[in-house]
MARKE-580233 format. One record per residue: residue number from 1; residue in one letter; x, y, z of N, C-alpha, C in turn. Coordinates in steps of 0.05 Angstrom, whole numbers, plus 5000, padded with zeros to 4 digits. Atoms other than C-alpha are relative to their C-alpha. Layout:
# residues N
+-----+--------+------+------+------+-------+-------+-------+------+------+------+
: num : residu : n_xx : n_yy : n_zz : ca_xx : ca_yy : ca_zz : c_xx : c_yy : c_zz :
+-----+--------+------+------+------+-------+-------+-------+------+------+------+
: NUM :      a :    X :    Y :    Z :     X :     Y :     Z :    X :    Y :    Z :
...
+-----+--------+------+------+------+-------+-------+-------+------+------+------+
//
This chain:
# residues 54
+-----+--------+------+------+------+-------+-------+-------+------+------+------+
: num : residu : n_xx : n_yy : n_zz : ca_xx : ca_yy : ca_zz : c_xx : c_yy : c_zz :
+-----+--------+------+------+------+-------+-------+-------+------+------+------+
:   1 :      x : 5016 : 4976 : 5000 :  5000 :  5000 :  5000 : 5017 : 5025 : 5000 :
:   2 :      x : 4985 : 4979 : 5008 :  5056 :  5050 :  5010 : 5014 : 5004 : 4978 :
:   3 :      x : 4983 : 5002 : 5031 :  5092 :  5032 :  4943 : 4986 : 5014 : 4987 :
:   4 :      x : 5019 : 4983 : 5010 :  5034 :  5051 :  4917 : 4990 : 5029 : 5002 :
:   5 :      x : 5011 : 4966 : 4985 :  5019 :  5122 :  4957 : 5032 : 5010 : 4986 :
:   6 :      x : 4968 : 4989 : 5008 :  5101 :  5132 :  4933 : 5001 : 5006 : 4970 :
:   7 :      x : 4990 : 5001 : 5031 :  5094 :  5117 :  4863 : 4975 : 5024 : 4989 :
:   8 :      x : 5017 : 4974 : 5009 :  5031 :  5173 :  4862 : 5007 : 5020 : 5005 :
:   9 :      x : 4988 : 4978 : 4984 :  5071 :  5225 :  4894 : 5025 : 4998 : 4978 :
:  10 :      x : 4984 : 4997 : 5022 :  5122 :  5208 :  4844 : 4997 : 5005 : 4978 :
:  11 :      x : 5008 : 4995 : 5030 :  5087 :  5206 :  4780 : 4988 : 5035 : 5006 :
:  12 :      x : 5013 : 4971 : 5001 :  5049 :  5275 :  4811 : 5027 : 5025 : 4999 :
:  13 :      x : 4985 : 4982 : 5002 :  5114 :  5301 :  4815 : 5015 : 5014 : 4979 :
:  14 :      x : 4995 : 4993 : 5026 :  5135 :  5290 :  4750 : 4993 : 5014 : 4984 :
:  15 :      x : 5036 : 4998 : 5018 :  5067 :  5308 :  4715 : 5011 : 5037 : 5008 :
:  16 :      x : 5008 : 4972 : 4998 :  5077 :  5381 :  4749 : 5033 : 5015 : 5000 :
:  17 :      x : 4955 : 4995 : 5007 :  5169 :  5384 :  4736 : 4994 : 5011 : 4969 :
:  18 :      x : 4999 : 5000 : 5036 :  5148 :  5375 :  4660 : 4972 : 5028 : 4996 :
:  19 :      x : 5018 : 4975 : 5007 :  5081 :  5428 :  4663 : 5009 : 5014 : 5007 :
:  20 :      x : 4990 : 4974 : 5003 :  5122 :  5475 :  4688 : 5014 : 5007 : 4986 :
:  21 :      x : 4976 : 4993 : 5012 :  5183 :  5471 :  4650 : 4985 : 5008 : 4968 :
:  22 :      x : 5009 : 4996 : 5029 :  5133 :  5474 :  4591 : 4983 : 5032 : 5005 :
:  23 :      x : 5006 : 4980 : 5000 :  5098 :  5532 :  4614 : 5026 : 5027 : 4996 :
:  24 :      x : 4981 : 4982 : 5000 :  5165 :  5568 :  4626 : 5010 : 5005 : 4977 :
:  25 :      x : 4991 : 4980 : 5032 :  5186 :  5567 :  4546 : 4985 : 5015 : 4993 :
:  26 :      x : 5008 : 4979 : 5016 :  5122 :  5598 :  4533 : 4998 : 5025 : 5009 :
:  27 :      x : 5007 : 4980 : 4985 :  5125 :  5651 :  4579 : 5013 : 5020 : 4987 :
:  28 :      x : 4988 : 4969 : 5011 :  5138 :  5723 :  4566 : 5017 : 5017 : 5009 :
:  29 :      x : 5002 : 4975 : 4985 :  5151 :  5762 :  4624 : 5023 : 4977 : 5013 :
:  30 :      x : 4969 : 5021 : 4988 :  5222 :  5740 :  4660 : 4992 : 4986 : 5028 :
:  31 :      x : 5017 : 5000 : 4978 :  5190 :  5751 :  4727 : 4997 : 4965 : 5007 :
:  32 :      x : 5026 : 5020 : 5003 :  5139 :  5696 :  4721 : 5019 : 4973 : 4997 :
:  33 :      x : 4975 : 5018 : 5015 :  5200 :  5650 :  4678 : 5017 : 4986 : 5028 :
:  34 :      x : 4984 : 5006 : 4974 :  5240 :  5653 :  4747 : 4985 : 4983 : 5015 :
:  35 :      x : 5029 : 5016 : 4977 :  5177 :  5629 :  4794 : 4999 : 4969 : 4990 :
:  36 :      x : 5012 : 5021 : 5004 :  5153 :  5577 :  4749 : 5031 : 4968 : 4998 :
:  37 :      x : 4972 : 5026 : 4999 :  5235 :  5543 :  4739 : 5015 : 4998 : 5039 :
:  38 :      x : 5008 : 5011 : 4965 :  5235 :  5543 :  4824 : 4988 : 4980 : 4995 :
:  39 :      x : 5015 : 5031 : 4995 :  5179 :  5499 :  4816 : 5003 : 4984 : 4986 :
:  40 :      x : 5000 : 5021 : 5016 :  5198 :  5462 :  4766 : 5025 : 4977 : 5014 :
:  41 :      x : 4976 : 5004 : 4987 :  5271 :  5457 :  4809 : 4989 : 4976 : 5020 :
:  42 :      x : 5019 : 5012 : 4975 :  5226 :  5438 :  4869 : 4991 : 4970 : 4993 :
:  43 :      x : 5006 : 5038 : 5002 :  5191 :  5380 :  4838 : 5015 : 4988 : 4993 :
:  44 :      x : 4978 : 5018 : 5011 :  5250 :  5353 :  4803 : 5005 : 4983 : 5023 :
:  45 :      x : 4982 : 5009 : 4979 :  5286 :  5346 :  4873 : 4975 : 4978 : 5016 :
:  46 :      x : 5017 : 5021 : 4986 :  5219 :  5312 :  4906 : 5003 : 4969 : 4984 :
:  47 :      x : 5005 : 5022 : 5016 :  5208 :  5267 :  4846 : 5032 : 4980 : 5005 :
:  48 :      x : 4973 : 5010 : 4984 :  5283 :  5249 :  4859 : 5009 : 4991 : 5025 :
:  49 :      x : 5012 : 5017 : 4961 :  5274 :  5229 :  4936 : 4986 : 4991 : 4989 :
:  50 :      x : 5018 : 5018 : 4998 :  5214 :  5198 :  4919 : 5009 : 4974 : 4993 :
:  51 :      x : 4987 : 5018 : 5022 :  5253 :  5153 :  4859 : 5019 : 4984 : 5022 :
:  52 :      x : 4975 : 5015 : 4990 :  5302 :  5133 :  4907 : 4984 : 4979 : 5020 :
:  53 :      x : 5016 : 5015 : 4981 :  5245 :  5105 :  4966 : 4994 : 4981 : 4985 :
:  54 :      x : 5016 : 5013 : 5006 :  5208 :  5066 :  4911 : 5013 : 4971 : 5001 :
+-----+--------+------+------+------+-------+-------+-------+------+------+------+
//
């Protein structure tokens, strides 16, 4: 049951590493560019812990 709760917390982390990094080519405004590659930083590093528990 926890493999399972790990591997959804992993795939969610992925799912939202890759929608940011895709939002951030189309962006305009630098600002915004900076924010959204944090979070993209952010999930990488979770999805990466997570990868290693499974």
């Amino acid at each position: 049951m926890l493999k399972v709760l790990l591997k959804g917390k992993y795939f969610y982390h992925i799912l939202q590493q890759r929608h940011n990094e895709l939002l951030q080519q189309d962006c305009l405004c630098e600002e915004l560019r900076i924010k959204l590659r944090v979070k993209a930083v952010y999930h990488s590093s979770k999805a990466v812990e997570l990868g290693s528990r499974i």
